[in-house]
C-alpha positions in Angstrom: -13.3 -7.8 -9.1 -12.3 -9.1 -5.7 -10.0 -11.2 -7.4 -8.4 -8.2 -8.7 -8.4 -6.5 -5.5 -6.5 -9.5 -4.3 -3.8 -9.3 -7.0 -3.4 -5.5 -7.1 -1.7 -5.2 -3.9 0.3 -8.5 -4.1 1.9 -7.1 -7.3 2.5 -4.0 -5.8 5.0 -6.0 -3.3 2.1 -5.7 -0.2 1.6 -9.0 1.6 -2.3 -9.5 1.6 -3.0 -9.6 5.6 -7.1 -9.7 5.7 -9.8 -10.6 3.4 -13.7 -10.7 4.1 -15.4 -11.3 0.6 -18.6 -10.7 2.5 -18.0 -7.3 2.5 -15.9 -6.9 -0.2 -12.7 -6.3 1.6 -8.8 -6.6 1.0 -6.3 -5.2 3.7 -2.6 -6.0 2.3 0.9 -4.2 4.1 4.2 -3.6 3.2 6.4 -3.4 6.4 10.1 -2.5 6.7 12.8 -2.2 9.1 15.7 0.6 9.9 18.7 -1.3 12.3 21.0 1.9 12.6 21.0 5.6 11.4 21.8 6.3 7.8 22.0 9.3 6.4 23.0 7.5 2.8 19.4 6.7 2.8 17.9 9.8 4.3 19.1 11.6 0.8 18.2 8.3 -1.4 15.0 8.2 0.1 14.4 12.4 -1.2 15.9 11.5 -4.6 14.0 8.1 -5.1 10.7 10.2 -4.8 9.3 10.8 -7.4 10.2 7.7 -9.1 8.2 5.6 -6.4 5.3 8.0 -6.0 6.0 9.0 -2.3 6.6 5.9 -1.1 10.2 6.1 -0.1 9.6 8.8 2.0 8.2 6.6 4.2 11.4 4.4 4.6 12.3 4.8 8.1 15.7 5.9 8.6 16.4 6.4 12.3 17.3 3.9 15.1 15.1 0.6 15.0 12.1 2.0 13.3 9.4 -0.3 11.9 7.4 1.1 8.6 4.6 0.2 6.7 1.9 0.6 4.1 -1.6 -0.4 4.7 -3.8 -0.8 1.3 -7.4 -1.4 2.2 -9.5 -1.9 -0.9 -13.5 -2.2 -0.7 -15.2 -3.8 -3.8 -18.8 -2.6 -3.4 -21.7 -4.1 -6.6 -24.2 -1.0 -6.8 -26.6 -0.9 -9.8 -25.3 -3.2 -11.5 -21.7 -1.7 -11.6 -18.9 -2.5 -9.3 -16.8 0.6 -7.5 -13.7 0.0 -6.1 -12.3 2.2 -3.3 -9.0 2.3 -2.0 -7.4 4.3 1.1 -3.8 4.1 2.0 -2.3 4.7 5.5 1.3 4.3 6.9 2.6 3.7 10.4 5.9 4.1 11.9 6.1 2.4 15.1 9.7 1.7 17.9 10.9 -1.7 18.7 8.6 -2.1 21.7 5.3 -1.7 19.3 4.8 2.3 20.1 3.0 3.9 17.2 5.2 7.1 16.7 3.3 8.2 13.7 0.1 6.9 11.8 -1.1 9.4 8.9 -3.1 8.6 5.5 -1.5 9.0 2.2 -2.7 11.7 0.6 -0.6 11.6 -2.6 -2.5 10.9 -5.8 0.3 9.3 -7.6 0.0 6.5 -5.1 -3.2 6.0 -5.6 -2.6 6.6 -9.4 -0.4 3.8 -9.0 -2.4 1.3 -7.2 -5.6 1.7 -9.1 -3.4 1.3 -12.7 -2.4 -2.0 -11.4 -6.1 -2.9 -10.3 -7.3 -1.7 -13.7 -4.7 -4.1 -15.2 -5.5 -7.2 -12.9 -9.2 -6.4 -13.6 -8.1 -6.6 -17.6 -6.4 -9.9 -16.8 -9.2 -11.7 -14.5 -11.8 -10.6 -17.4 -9.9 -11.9 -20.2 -8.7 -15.0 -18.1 -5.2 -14.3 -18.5 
């Protein structure tokens, strides 16, 4: 299953940042960058909605903003099943490092999304594919 937790977030396009297999634990991020205002993207970024479950709402649009996704996902065994648990939070920060907005994703069809891919890689690491 950690195995899976690894993969799930790679294939989602998240660079893995921090494991711990101790504990069960997986912390990946997708970061991006905004050079100039573009108001080209602003409307994309509406219309591209619902086809990316949220998650271009999130593209930064404004002078030299930094973005990104943090996936954490926590593989816990517990009577002899494992449970898998998965919170998403993004962060828009300036270019000197200054947080200008940190909130969790509350949309289920980006969790949806993220726990179809796990269910898949789990598939795949079980059948040895």
């Amino acid at each position: 299953m950690l195995k899976a937790a690894l993969n799930a977030p790679q294939d989602a396009g998240f660079t893995i940042r921090q494991t711990d297999a101790e504990l069960g634990l997986v912390t990946g991020i997708a970061e991006w960058q905004s050079r100039s205002q573009n108001t080209g993207l602003r409307v994309f970024k509406w219309v591209a909605a619902p086809f990316t479950y949220g998650a271009s709402l999130l593209i930064p649009t404004g002078r030299n903003e930094f973005a990104s996704i943090e996936a954490n996902v926590n593989v816990t065994r517990e009577a002899g099943r494992t449970r898998a648990r998965v919170s998403l939070v993004s962060r828009v920060t300036d270019t000197e490092g200054k947080v200008r907005r940190v909130e969790a994703i509350a949309d289920p069809l980006a969790y949806q999304s993220l726990l179809a891919r796990l269910d898949k890689a789990v598939y795949l690491e079980r059948e040895g594919l």
